[in-house]
C-alpha positions in Angstrom: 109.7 101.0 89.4 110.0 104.9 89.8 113.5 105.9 87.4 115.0 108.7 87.8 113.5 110.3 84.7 110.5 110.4 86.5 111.9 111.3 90.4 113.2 114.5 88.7 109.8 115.0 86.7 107.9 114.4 90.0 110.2 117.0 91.8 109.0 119.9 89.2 112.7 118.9 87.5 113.6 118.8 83.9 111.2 117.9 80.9 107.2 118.9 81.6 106.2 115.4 80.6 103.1 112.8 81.5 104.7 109.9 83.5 104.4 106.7 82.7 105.7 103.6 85.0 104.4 101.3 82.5 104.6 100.9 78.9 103.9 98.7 75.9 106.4 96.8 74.0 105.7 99.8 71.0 105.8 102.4 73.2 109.3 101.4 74.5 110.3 100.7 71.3 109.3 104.0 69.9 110.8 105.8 73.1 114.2 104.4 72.4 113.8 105.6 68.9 113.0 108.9 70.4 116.1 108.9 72.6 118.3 107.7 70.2 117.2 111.2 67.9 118.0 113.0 70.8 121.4 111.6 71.4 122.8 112.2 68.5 121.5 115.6 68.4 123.6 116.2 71.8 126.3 118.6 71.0 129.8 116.1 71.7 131.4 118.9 74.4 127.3 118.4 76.5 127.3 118.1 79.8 124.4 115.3 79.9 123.6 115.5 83.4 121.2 112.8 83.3 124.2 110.8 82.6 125.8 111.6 86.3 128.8 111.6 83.6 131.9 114.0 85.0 132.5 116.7 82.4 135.6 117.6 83.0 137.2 114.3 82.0 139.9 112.1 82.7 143.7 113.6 83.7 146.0 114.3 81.2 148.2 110.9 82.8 144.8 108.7 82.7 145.1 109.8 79.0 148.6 108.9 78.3 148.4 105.6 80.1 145.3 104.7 77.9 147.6 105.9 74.5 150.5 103.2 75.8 147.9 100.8 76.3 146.9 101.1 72.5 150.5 99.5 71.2 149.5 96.4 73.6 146.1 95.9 71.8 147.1 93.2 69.9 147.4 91.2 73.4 144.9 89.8 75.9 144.9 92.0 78.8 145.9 89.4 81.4 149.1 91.2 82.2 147.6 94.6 82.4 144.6 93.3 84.6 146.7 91.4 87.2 148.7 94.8 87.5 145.2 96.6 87.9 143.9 94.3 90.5 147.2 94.6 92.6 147.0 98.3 92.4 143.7 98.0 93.9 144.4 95.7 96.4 147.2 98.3 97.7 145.0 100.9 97.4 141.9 99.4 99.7 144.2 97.0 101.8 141.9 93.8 100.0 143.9 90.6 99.1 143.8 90.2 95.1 141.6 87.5 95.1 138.1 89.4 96.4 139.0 92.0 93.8 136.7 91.3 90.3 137.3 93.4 87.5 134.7 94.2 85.1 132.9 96.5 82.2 132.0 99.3 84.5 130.2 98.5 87.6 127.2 97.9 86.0 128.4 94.9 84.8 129.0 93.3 88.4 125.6 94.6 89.6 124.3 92.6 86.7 126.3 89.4 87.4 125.3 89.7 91.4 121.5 89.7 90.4 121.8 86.5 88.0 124.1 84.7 90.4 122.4 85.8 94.2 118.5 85.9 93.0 115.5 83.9 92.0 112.2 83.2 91.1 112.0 82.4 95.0 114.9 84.8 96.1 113.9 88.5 95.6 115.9 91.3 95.4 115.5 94.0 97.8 116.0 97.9 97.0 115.1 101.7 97.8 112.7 103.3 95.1 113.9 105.4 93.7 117.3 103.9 93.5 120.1 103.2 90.7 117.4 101.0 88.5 119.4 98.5 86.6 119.6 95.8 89.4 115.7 96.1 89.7 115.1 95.8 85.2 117.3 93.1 85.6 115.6 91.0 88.3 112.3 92.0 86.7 113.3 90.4 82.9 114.6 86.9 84.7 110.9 87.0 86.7 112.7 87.7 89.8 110.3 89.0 92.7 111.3 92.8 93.9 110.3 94.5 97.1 111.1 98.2 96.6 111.0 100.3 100.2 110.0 104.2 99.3 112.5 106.4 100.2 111.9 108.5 103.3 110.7 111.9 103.4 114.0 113.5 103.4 114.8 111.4 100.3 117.1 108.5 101.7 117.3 104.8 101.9 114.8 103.5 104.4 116.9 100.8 106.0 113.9 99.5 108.1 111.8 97.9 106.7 114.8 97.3 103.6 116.3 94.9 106.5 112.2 93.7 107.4 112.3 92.2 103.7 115.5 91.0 103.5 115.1 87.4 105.2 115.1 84.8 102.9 115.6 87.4 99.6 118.6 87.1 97.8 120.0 90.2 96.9 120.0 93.7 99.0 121.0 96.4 97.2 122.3 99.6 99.1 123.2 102.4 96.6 124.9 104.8 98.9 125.1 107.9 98.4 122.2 107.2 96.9 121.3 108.1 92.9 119.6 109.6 91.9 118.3 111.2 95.4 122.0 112.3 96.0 121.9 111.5 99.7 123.9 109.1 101.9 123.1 107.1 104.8 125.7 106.9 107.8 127.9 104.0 107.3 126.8 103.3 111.0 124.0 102.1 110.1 124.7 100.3 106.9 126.8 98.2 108.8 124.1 97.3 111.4 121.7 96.3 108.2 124.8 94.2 107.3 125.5 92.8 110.6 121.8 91.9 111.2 121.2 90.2 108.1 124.8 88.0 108.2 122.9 86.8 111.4 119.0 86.4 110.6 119.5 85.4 106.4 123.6 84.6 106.2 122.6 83.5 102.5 121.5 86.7 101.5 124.3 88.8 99.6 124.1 92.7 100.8 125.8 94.8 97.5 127.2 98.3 98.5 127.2 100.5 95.9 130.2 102.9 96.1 129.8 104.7 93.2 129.9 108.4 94.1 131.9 107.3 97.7 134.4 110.3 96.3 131.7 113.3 96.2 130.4 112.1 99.5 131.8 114.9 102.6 129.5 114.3 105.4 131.4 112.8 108.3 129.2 110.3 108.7 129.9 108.6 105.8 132.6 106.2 105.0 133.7 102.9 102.9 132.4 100.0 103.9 135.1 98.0 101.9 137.2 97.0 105.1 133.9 94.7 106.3 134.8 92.6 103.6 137.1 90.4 105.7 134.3 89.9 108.6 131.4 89.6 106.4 131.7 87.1 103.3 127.6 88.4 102.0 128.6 91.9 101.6 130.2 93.2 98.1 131.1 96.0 97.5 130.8 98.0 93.8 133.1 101.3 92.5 133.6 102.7 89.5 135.8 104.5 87.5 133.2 106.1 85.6 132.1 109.1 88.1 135.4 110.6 90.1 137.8 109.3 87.6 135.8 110.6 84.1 136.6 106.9 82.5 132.6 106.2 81.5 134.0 105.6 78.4 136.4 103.0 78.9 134.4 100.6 81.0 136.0 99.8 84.2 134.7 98.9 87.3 
């Protein structure tokens, strides 16, 4: 797997640094050491790019909704969720009940890979890509075909849709992190439509993360192809647009 430590180190980017795709048990134990000295030397007002994290954080309202939200902490957060998921629903014109709530959208990402693939159901995925789905298959033993990016730096759809018979999982990050290019929604919706018909039992995962920075005409949400297409999902965060990394909500 190529992370995107080492993209940006293979692009001349960031830290002068030997890469390494593989490492020892010690060695990753002493790297997260490592990193964990560096965090905390990380001045608090940073802006840790690495982190895609928006620096300017979130609005003064986001602010005072999450100070009235303290007084109800004492209470399960049924109430406030259903209230959450409706204002969603309104929002993106989705009935309640596709809507999932969760601990950022890594957290569904996670739960797609442990519930979609397999020892004998792979997960399919651009390299390099967002790399938890991919750490995640690779710790449960899970087979992963990861399709190089193309020379301009965006997901190879291809042969992505050549390998997705019979695989589980197709993840889509799109735009596309941490390359930073998108692929027309055109054509992410052919991948979808031609896997629905050739491998209906593999689940296709949009990831929307950054669909807010995105201005090229060409791109667009694919959250309306929910209602044709039961295998797609689709992933958004607060994290990114909103400046809620923090808080976990996805």
């Amino acid at each position: 797997m190529l992370n995107r430590r080492a993209f940006v180190q293979r692009l001349g980017i960031g830290t002068v640094g030997t890469l390494s795709l593989l490492e020892t048990p010690a060695q990753s134990a002493a790297l997260a050491v490592q990193n964990g000295a560096r965090r905390a030397a990380i001045p608090a007002d940073a802006i840790r790019i690495g982190s895609n994290e928006n620096p300017n954080g979130p609005t003064a309202s986001a602010i005072d909704a999450a100070r009235m939200a303290v007084t109800d902490g004492h209470r399960y957060p049924g109430a406030v969720t259903s209230k959450l998921i409706e204002a969603i629903s309104k929002a993106h014109n989705v009935p309640a009940e596709q809507i999932m709530l969760s601990g950022g959208s890594g957290d569904l990402l996670r739960a797609a890979v442990r519930a979609f693939t397999s020892k004998e159901r792979a997960l399919v995925t651009g390299s390099p890509s967002y790399e938890q789905p991919v750490r995640l298959a690779q710790l449960a033993g899970v087979p992963v075909h990861e399709v190089p990016l193309t020379a301009d730096l965006t997901l190879d759809l291809a042969p992505m849709l050549a390998k997705a018979g019979g695989s589980g999982l197709v993840y889509i990050c799109n735009p596309n992190n941490p390359s930073s290019t998108i692929v027309p929604s055109a054509r992410v919706r052919e991948l979808i439509e031609q896997v629905a018909k050739t491998s209906p039992s593999t689940i296709v995962v949009v990831d929307e993360a950054y669909f807010e920075f995105a201005d090229d005409p060409a791109y667009t949400t694919l959250v309306p192809l929910i209602a044709q297409y039961p295998s797609e999902v689709i992933a958004r965060t607060f994290s990114k647009i909103h400046a809620m990394a923090g808080m976990r909500v996805g």
